[in-house]
GUKE-541968 format. One line per 3 residues: number of its first residue (from 1); for each residue x, y, z of C-alpha. Coordinates in Angstrom, 1 decimal. Example, Ala and Ser with C-alpha at 12.3 -4.5 7.8 and 13.67 -1.06 7.14 Angstrom:
// GUKE-541968
1 = 12.3/-4.5/7.8 | 13.7/-1.1/7.1
This chain:
// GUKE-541968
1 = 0.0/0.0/0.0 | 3.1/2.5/0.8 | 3.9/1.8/-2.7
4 = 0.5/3.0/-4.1 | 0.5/6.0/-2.2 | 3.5/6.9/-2.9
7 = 3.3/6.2/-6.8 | -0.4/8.3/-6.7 | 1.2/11.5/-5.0
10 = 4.2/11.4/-7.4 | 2.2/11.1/-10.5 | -0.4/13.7/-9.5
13 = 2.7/16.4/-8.7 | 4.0/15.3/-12.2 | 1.0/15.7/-14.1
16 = 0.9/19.0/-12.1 | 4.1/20.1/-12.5 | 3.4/19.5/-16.2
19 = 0.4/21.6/-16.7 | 1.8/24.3/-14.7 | 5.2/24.3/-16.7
22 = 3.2/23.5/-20.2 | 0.8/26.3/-19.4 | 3.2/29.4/-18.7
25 = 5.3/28.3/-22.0 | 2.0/28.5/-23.9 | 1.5/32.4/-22.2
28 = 5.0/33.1/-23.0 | 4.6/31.7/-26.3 | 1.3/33.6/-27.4
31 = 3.0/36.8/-25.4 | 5.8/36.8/-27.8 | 4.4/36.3/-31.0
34 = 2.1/39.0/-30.2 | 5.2/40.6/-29.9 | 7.3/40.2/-32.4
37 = 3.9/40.6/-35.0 | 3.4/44.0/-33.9 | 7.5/44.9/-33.8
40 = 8.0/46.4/-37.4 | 11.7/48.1/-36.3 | 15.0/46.5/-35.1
43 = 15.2/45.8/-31.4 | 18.9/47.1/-31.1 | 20.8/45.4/-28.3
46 = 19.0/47.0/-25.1 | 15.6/46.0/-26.1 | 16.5/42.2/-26.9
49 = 18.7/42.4/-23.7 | 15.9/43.6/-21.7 | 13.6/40.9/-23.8
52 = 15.2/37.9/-22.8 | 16.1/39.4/-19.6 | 11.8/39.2/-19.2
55 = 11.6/36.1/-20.4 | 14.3/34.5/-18.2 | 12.9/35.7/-15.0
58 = 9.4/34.9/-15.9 | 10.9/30.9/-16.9 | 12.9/31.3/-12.9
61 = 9.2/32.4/-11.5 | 7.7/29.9/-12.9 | 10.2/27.5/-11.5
64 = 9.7/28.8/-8.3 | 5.8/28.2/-8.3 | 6.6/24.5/-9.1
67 = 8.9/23.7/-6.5 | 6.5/25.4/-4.0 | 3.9/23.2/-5.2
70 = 5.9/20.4/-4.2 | 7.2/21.9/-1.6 | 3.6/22.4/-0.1
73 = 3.0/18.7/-0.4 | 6.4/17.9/2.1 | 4.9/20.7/4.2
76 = 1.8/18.8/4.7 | 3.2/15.1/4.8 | 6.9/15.1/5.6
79 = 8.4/18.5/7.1 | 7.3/20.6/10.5 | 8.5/24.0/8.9
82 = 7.6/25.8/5.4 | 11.3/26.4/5.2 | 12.4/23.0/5.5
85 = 9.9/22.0/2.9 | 10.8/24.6/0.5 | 14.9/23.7/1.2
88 = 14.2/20.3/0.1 | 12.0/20.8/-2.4 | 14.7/23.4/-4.3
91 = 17.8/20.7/-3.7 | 15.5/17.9/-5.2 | 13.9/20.0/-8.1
94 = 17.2/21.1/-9.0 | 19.5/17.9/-8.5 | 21.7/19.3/-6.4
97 = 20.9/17.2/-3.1 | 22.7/18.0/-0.4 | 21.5/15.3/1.3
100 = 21.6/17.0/4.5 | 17.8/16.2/5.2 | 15.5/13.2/3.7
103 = 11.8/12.2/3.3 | 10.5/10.2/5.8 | 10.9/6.6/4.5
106 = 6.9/6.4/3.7 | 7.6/9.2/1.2 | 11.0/8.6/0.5
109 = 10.4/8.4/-3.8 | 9.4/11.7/-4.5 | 13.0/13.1/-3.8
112 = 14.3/11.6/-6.9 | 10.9/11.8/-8.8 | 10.9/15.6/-7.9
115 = 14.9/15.6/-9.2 | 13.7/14.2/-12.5 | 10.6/16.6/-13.2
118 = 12.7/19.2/-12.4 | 15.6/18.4/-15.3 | 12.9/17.9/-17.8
121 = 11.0/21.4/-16.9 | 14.4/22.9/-16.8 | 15.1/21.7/-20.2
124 = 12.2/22.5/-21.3 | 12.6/26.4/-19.8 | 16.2/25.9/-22.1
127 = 14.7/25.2/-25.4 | 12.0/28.0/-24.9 | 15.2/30.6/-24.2
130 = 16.7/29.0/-26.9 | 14.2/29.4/-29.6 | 13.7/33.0/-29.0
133 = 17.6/33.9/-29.1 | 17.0/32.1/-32.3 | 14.9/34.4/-33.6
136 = 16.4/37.5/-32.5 | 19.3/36.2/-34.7 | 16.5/35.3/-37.4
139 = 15.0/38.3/-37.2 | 18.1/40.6/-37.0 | 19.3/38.9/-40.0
142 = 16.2/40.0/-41.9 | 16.7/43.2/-41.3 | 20.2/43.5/-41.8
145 = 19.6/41.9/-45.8 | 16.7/44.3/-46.3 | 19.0/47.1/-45.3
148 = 21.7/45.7/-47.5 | 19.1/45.1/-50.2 | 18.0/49.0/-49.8
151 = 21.5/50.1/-49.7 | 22.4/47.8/-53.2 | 19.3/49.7/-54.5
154 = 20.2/53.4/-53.6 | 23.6/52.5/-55.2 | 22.2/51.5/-58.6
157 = 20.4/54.1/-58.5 | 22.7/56.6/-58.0 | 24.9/54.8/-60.6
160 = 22.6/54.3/-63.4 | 23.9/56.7/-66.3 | 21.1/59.5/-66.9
163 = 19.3/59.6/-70.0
């Protein structure tokens, strides 16, 4: 029966790990390319700076909600102290471990459960990061041709012999 319960709680902070992580990417997501429709200029360096300096911290915020969500769970089951909880819950979500506290041995498979979730969301926060400073480059490539395109232009015009 430990088993069971063990296996139920896992899956259901999984599934809501999941959702929570899947749902803020799809907000970030539809925020940007609302973004980048209505952005007709060049960012310049400041703007994409401050852009993905946004998007980071929005990715670390939403980290943060997950591993309080766990970390609410050890609060209730396994830890006396919100602080304790939330200590664990940031060494399991992020692999580091310390090892310097443990689950009770009733809960003891959501440490490395929590360790696995928490690579997979943070790769997923990775490829998200990495997809927009792909289109930055995209995009400030685009420009950088139609303003060499222009610039061919004005020079053939200004060369063409005048009739």
């Amino acid at each position: 029966m430990g088993f069971l319960r063990q296996a139920a709680a896992a899956g259901l902070l999984v599934m809501l790990t999941i959702s929570f992580q899947s749902s803020g990417m799809a907000v970030f997501i539809h925020w940007g390319r609302a973004h980048f429709a209505t952005a007709t200029h060049r960012l310049g360096l400041v703007h994409a700076t401050v852009l993905l300096v946004r998007f980071t911290s929005l990715m670390f915020g939403l980290h943060i909600l997950q591993m309080l969500l766990w970390a609410a769970f050890y609060r209730w089951n396994c830890f006396p102290t919100w602080e304790s909880a939330f200590y664990f819950s940031v060494t399991s979500y992020s692999t580091v471990g310390y090892g310097d506290m443990v689950l009770p041995h009733s809960w003891r498979i959501l440490g490395p459960v929590e360790s696995v979730t928490g690579v997979l969301m943070c790769g997923l926060s990775a490829s998200l990061l990495f997809a927009i400073v792909t289109l930055l480059i995209q995009r400030e490539r685009r420009f950088v041709l139609e303003e060499e395109k222009l610039d061919g232009a004005l020079l053939d015009a200004v060369q063409a012999p005048v009739k």
